[in-house]
C-alpha angles and dihedrals in degrees: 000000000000092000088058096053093050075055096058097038091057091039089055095048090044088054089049094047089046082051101047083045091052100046097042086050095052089050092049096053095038080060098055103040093106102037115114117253111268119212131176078358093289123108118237135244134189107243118200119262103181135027145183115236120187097239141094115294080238105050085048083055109053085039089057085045100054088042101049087042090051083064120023135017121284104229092164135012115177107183096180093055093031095238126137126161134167142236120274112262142182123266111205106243092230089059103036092088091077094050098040148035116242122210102231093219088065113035096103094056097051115121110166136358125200143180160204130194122207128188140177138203123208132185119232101171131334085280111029125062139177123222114190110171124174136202109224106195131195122185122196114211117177118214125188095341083312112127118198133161118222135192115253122201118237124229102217102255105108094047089042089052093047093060099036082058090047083051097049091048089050090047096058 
């Protein structure tokens, strides 16, 4: 009998303890349920990626042109469809942490990172266009002799930093 009493003694505390976890569980996550996502201890912000700017489709073009060719390789301009791209190009790993997000997990395996930027320019009307360009990143990790490429998202800077350049360019 007194060992079933010990039982139901322990049975009872452990009950407690499962209920002060749970609720202290349930009113920390009730509390963060509206913070911003935090990562590499930096909070982060949407960057643009795109922009209207009041002047001819084909003055935005040859300026996009000029900016993107003053930094990375042309591979494809289109003038008639308002495409251009480059070529993909190397991002030196030591500077890849302010263009991309990193998925912690993975941050140590990481061996090399490239890239490609895409825009387009779109005609709104014969003084108003539109410029949306894009970063597309790969990283390569190796694990256990196994090489793979995998998409890394971009965090907006690259593309942020092309059209504040375009801006700065219109405004003098």
């Amino acid at each position: 009998m007194k060992n079933f009493k010990k039982l139901l003694v322990l049975i009872f505390v452990c009950t407690l303890f499962l209920i002060s976890c749970t609720k202290e569980n349930v009113v920390n996550t009730e509390q963060n349920i509206d913070k911003p996502t935090i990562v590499h201890e930096e909070i982060l912000t949407p960057l643009k990626n795109s922009d209207v700017f009041n002047i001819p489709k084909s003055q935005l073009y040859d300026l996009l042109i000029t900016k993107l060719a003053e930094d990375y390789p042309i591979y494809f301009v289109e003038p008639d469809t308002g495409f251009v791209g480059t070529q993909v190009f190397k991002v030196p790993l030591d500077e890849s942490k302010d263009y991309v997000i990193i998925p912690s997990s993975k941050k140590e395996l990481w061996q090399d990172i490239r890239c490609k930027i895409e825009a387009h320019v779109d005609k709104i009307d014969e003084n108003t266009t539109r410029v949306e360009i894009r970063a597309f990143y790969e990283g390569l990790y190796i694990v256990n002799t196994v090489k793979q490429w995998e998409i890394i998202k971009s965090n907006g800077r690259v593309e942020n930093n092309i059209l504040t350049s375009i801006e700065l360019e219109i405004k003098h």
